[in-house]
Each structure stands twice: as C-alpha cells, then as structure tokens.
C-alpha positions, 0 to 999 in steps of 0.5 A: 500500500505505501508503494502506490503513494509513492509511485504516484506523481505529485501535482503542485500545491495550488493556491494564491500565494503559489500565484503570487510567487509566480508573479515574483519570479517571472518579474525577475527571471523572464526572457520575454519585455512583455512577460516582464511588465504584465508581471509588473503591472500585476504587482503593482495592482496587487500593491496599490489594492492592499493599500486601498484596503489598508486605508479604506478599512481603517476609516470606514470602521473610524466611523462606527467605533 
C-alpha cells in the first residue's frame, strides 16, 4: 500500500500565494519585455489594492467605533 503513494506523481500545491510567487519570479527571471511588465503591472495592482484596503478599512470602521 505505501508503494502506490509513492509511485504516484505529485501535482503542485495550488493556491494564491503559489500565484503570487509566480508573479515574483517571472518579474525577475523572464526572457520575454512583455512577460516582464504584465508581471509588473500585476504587482503593482496587487500593491496599490492592499493599500486601498489598508486605508479604506481603517476609516470606514473610524466611523462606527
């Protein structure tokens, strides 16, 4: 029984910060410009989304409490 798990291909973990690291490396390491600033623009997306989030919570709850 342990020899049929093991013998098994693995798939990858999936998930947003397996995402995320993609973005990271293929921002350093790709041949291709346009992969490069897709990458890029995706980061700095990401960025300016946590800081929308980092200002708006923060305030909206001000509000309230």
């Amino acid at each position: 029984m342990n020899g049929d798990r093991e013998s098994g291909a693995r798939t990858p973990p999936q998930g947003p910060l397996r995402g995320f690291l993609k973005l990271l490396v293929e921002l350093d390491s790709s041949r291709f410009p346009l992969h490069r600033i897709k990458s890029g623009l995706l980061l700095l997306g990401l960025l300016a989304g946590f800081a929308v989030l980092g200002y708006a919570v923060p305030a909206w709850l001000s509000r309230y409490f």
